[in-house]
N, C-alpha and C positions, 0 to 999 in steps of 0.2 A: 798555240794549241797544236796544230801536226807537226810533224817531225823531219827534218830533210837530212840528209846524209849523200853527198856527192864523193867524189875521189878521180885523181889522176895520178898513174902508178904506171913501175914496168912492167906488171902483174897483172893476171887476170882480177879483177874487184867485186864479179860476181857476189860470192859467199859473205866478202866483207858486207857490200852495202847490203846484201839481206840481213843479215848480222846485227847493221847498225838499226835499221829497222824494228827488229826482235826488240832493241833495247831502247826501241825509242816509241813503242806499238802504244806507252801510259800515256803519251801526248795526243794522242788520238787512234781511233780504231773504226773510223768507217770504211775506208778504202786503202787501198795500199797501190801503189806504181812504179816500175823502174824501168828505166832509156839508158842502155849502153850503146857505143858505137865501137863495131868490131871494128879486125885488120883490115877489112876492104873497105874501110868506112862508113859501110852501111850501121844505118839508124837502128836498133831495135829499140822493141816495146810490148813491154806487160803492164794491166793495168787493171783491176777487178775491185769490184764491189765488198766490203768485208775485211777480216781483220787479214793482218797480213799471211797467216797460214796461206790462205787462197792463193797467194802470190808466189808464195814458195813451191805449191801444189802444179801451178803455170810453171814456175822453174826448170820445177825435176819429170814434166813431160815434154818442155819444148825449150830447154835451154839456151839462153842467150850467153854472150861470152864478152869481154870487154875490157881494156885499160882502164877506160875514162867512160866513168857513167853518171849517174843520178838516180836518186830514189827518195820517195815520200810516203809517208804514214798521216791521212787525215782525219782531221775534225773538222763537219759540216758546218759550214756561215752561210756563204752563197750558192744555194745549188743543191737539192738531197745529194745524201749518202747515193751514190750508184758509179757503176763503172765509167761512165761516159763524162761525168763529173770528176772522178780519180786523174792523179793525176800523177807525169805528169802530163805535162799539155802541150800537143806539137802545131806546128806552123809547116806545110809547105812538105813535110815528109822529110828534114835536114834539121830543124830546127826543136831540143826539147826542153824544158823548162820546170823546176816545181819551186814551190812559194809558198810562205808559212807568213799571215796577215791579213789584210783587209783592205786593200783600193776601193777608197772612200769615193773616190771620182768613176768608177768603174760606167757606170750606165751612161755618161758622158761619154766618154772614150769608145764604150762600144757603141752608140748612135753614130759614131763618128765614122769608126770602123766601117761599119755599115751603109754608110752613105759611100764607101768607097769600096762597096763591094764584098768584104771579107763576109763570108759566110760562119758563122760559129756554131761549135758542135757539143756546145754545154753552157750551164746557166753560170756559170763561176765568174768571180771578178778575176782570178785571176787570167783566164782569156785571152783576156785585152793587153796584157804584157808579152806574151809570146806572138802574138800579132803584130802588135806595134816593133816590137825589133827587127821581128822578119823582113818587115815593108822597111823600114829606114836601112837593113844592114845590105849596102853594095861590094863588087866582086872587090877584092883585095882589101878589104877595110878591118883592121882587126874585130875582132867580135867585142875585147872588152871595148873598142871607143864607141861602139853602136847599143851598146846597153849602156855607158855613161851618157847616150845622148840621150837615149828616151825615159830613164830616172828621172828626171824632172819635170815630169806629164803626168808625174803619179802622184796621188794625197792621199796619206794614209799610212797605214806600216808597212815593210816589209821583212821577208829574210830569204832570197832565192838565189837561186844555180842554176847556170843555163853550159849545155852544150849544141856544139852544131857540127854535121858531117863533114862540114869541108872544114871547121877547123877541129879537126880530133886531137889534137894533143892541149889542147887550149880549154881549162876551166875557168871559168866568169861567176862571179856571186859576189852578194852586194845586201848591204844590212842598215834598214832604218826603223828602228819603235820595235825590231823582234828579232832575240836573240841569233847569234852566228859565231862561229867558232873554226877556227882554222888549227888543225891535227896535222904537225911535223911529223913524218917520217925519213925512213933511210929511202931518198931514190923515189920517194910518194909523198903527196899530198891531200889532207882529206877533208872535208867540212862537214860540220853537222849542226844540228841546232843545240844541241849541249854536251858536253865533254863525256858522259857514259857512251853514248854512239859510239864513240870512239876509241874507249879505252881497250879492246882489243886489241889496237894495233900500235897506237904511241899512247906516251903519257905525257908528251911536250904538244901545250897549246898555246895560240893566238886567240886572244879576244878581240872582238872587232868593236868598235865604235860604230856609234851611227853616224852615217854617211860613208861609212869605207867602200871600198868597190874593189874589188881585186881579180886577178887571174892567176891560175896554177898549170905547170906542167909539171912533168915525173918528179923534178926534184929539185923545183922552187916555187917559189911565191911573192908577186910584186901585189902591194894595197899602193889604193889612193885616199887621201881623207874626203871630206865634204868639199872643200877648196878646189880639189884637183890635182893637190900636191903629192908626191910622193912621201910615204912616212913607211916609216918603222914602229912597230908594237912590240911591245915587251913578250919575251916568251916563259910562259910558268911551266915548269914539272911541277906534275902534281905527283905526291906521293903515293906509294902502291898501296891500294886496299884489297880487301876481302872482295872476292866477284861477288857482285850483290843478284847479277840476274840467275842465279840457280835457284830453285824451290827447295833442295835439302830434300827431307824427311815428310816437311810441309803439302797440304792439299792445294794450299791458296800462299800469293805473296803476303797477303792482310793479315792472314796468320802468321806466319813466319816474324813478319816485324812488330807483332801483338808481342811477339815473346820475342824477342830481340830486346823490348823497350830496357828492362833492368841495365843491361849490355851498355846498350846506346846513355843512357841516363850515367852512368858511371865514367864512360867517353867526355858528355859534355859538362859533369861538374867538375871533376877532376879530384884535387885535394880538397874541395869542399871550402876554398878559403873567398872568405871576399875580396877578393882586389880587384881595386879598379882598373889595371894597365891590362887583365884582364878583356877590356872592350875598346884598347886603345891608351897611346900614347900621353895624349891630352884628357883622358877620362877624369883625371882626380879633379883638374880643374876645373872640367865641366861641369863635374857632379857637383862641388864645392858654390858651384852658380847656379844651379840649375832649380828654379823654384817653381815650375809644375810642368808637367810631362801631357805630353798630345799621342795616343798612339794612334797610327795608319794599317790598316790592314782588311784582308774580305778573308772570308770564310770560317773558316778555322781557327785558320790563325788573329780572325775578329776575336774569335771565342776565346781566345789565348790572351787577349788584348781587355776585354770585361774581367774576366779572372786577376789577371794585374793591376788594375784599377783597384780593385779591392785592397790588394797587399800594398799598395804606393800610398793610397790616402790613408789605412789603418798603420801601416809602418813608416815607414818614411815621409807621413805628413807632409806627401803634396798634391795639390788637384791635381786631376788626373783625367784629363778626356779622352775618350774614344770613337773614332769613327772609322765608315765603313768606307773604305779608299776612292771605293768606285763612284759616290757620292759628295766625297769630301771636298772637291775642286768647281763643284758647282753650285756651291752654296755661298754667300758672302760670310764669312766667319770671323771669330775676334781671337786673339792667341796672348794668351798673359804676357808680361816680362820673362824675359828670361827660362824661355821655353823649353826643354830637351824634345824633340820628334823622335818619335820608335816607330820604326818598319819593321814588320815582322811579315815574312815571308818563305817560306819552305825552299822554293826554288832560287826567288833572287829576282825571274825574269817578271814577276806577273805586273803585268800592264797596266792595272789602273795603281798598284799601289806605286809605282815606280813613280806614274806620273801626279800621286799624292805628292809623293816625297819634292817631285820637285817644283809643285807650286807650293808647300811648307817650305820657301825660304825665304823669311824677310825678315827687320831689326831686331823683332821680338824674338826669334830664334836662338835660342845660343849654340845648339850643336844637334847634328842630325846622325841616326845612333840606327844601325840597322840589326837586327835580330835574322839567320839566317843559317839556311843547311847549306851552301853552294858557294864556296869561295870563288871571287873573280867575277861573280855575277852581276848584273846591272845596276840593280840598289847597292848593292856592296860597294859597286866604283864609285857612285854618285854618294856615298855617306861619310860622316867626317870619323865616326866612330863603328867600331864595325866587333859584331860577338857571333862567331860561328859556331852554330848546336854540329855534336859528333852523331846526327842521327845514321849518318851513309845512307845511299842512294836507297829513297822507297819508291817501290814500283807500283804498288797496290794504286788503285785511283782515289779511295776513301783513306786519308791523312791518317795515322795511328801514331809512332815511334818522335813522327816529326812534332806531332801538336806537344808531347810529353814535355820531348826536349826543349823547345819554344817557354811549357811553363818553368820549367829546370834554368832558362835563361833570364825569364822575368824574375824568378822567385833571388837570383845573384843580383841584377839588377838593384832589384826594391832593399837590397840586403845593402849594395855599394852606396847608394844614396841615401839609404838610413845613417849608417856611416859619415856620413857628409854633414850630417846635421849636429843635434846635440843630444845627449842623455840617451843616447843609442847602444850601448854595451846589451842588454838585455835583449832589445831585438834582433841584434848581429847573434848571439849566443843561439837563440831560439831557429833563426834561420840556417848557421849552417847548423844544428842539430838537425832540421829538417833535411837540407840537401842530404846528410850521410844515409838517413832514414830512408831518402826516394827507392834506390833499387831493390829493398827488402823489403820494403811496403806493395811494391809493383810484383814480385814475385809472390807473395805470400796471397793477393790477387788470383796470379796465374794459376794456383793452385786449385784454385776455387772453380776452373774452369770446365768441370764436368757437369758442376751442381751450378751455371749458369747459362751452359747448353741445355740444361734442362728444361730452361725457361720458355724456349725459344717455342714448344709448341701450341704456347698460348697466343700466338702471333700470325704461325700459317696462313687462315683464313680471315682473317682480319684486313681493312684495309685503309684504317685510322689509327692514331696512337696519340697518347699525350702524356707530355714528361713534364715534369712536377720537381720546384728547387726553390729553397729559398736563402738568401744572401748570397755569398760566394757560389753556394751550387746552383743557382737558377742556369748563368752559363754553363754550368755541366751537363744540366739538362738538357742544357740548348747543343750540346755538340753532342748527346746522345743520339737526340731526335735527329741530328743533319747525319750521319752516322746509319741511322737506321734509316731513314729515306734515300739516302745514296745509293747504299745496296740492296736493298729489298724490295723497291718500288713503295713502301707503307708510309702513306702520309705520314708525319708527326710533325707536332709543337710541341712546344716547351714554353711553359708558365712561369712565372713565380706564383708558387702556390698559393700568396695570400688573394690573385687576381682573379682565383677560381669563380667567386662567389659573382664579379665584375664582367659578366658573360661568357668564358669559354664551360661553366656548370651546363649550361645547356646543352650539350653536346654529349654526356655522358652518359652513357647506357651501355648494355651488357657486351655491345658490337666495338667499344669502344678501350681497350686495355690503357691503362694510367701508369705508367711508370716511372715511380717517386725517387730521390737519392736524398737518406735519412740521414745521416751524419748525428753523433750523438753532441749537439753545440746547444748554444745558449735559443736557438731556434728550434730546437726538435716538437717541445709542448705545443708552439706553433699549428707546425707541419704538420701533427699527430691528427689535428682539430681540421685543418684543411682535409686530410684523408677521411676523417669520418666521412665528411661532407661527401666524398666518391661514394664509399660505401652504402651510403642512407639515399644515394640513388640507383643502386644497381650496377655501378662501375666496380669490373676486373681490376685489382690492386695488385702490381710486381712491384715490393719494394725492397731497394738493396741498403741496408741497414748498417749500422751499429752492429756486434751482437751484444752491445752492451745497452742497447735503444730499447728493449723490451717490446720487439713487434716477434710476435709469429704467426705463423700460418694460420688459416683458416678461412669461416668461408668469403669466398669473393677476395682472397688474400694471398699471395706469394711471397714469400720473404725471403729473400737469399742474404743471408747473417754474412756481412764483410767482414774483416778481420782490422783490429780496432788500430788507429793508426794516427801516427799528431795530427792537428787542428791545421797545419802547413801542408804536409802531407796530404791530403784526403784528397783534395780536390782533383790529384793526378791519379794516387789509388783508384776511385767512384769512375773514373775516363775508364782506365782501364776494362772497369767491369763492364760499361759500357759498351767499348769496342767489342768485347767478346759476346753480347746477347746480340748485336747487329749483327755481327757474325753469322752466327749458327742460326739467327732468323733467315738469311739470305741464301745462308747451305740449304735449308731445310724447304725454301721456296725453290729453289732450284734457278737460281739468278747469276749471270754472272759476275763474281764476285769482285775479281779483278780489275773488271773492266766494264764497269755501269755502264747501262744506255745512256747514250746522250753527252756524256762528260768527258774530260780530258783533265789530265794530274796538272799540266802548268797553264793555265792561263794569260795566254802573251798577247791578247787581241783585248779591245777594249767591247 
């Protein structure tokens, strides 16, 4: 969830690690910190409450200056949001530390601390790590061998960077259960917790393993593994892309990659063709095995994962479970023959679906297939099969470009394993007609975007919502409503609408706006009949329609007429319109958009 960005350079790193901050501010934005230690070796520190602007604001009045520093962007676990909490977190006026995870053991260690005195000057777990080194690290002792000794006192995850004044040219950090990344440069070294931090200044990364531990000076870097060995990791260039942290033209990033999607959707189908080497080496033969599908995932990309179900058991005729990652390992469960597992994952790092992934591996298995925007990433290393979405880096905190792409990747998927089977010409035909169909169905959407801003002031004062779907679009509902609660603070659920009648009816009244996605299918007569039912109570009706569905306006009715689009296609079209009344409800409240309360873009803590 926070963000860390260290470096040792022959160069001042100020600018950079505030830099990497700016572009690491989606993993968290409660507080913001950085510890340089100048030429006299003196420690500094900044460290304030708030998004990182404040930080910057401390910057450019009382300048600190530095080779080798440290800096963090959080999200609160232990301890509010506040300065004293921010971090990072020193020992002794020499010693500074920040930490991205969870010390499970933490109120242990600091009782412990505390019976020996240590005074503590914030409620955080992380604390008790900047302590514990202090007190074990003696005069001449390297610093990394006094953080490899007291890593094994911790239970739980980490991803931290420690420096100390007496050793200034010496970086230390160390990665277990939460992402860490080591940025080659000329003469510099730099770590962050994902490879954007970074890309200002190299494009050649180390990925670290859990249990690595390493140090860096100006113009090396020695890891150790878990063992204690010394190893070498593979170093990737990544290819140059477009800088994704500029706004453009854009008010908001959620906008910006609202209209991006056509773009990004065109990136990850490509020629629109099925093949399976597409998601890997060994795919045909997987697929060719593979007779029902488990997929893992939270959030979003859950709702990406209900959406798929649909198209796997209507097309490619195979059961198809879904579950919710963060739950999935705690339950005793049954997994058919011959299983394919799908992660599906925006970042790569998030932590409970990781460690879905890795309690889905036993006989029944046949191959574990990860769905993802972030090459190199953790699920991505851990999976046998691997299909990366071209969404590029989204900053926004409320998912858009990347859920698209996600369906764009299921939608090939159910297409490769159609394929796999028998009497499949027709489905294959129908799906990639749909893939080519996606960015012109998403555009023709976008255009629609004045006359769904429209919408949005039905919503202002309100501070309930219920979205309304049936078959495939129930989950569209359901990422509507997560969409609109994200950024706006407005309650919402999402139904299938034949459940109305099954108690969420009671809830309905004029305070209460229902927002339907009509699609004109073999369910519409349905839906029609469920809608009365709002109407014939006083419930506000916004429904995004057909305009071949035959709804219009009137009273207690909104109907913003979609633009008609295949039966494959819809489900990404309706997201779309979706993301944009979430929108302009959140502009119009006056929310931040970017950066909801409470929340952070990658979830790497359990």
């Amino acid at each position: 969830m926070c963000g860390i960005v260290a470096g040792v350079a022959k160069r001042e790193i100020s600018e950079i690690l505030l830099e990497g901050l700016r572009r690491l501010e989606y993993r968290g934005y409660d507080s913001a910190g950085m510890a340089l230690i100048d030429n006299e070796a003196n420690l500094q520190l900044h460290k304030y409450s708030g998004k990182v602007a404040n930080l910057e604001n401390a910057q450019r009045l009382d300048p600190m200056q530095g080779c080798i520093g440290i800096a963090h962007t959080r999200w609160a676990t232990h301890g509010e949001p506040s300065a004293v909490n921010a971090h990072p977190h020193v020992a002794g006026g020499r010693l500074a530390l920040v930490h991205n995870g969870i010390i499970e053991n933490h109120q242990q260690l600091r009782d412990e601390l505390q019976q020996q005195g240590v005074v503590f000057n914030s409620a955080t777990d992380t604390e008790v790590i900047v302590h514990l080194i202090d007190r074990a690290l003696t005069p001449g002792t390297p610093l990394i061998d006094t953080v490899r000794q007291v890593l094994p006192l911790l239970e739980g995850a980490y991803a931290l960077a420690v420096i100390h004044k007496d050793h200034p040219n010496e970086l230390v950090f160390a990665r277990k259960g939460s992402p860490l990344v080591i940025g080659v440069g000329i003469g510099e070294t730099f770590v962050g917790s994902d490879t954007l931090a970074l890309r200002s200044v190299t494009d050649t990364f180390v990925y670290l393993e859990d249990g690595d531990v390493g140090f860096a000076s100006a113009g090396q870097y020695i890891l150790f593994d878990a063992a204690g060995n010394t190893v070498d990791r593979l170093q990737a260039r990544l290819e140059a892309h477009e800088d994704a942290t500029g706004l453009g033209d854009y008010e908001h990033y959620m906008l910006k990659e609202i209209h991006e999607q056509p773009d990004r959707l065109r990136d990850t189908i490509g020629p629109a063709q099925l093949d399976p080497g597409l998601f890997g080496a060994a795919a045909a033969d997987v697929f060719a095995r593979t007779q029902a599908v488990l997929i893992l995932a939270c959030g979003t990309s859950y709702h990406a994962g209900l959406v798929a179900r649909h198209w796997i058991e209507a097309i490619a005729k195979k059961p198809c479970q879904v579950e919710v990652a963060s739950e999935f390992r705690y339950r005793d469960s049954v997994r058919l023959p011959d299983t394919l597992v799908v992660c599906i994952s925006q970042s790569g790092e998030t932590a409970d679906t990781l460690a879905a992934l890795n309690h889905a591996n036993d006989s029944a298995v046949v191959a574990r297939l990860a769905i993802c925007n972030v090459d190199h990433s953790a699920i991505v290393r851990a999976s046998d099969l691997v299909f990366l979405t071209r969404a590029g880096a989204e900053i926004g905190v409320a998912s858009t470009k990347a859920f698209t792409t996600q369906l764009a990747a299921l939608m090939m998927l159910t297409g490769c394993l159609a394929q796999a089977g028998e009497d499949t010409t027709v489905a294959s035909h129908a799906i990639t007609a749909a893939l080519r169909e996606l960015p012109a169905a998403v555009e023709a959407v976008l255009a629609q975007e004045k006359a769904i801003s429209q919408l949005a002031t039905g919503f202002i004062q309100k501070h309930h919502s219920l979205f309304l779907g049936r078959g495939i679009y129930h989950p569209i509902a359901m990422e509507g409503a997560l969409k609109l609660k994200e950024i706006s603070y407005i309650h919402a659920e999402a139904y299938p609408a034949g459940e109305l009648k099954h108690g969420p009816l009671a809830l309905v009244d004029a305070d209460m706006p229902v927002v339907a996605v009509a699609p004109n299918d073999e369910l519409l007569d349905k839906l029609r009949s469920n809608l009365e039912e709002v109407r014939a109570r006083g419930g506000e009706l916004f429904v995004f329609a057909d305009k071949a569905a035959g709804f219009s306006d009137g009273d207690g009715i909104h109907v913003l007429a979609m633009p008609h689009c295949g039966e494959l296609a819809g489900p990404v079209a309706y997201t779309v319109a979706l993301q944009i009344l979430s929108y302009y409800v959140a502009v119009a409240k006056g929310t931040d958009v970017d950066k909801p309360r409470n929340l952070a873009k990658s979830v790497t803590v359990e």
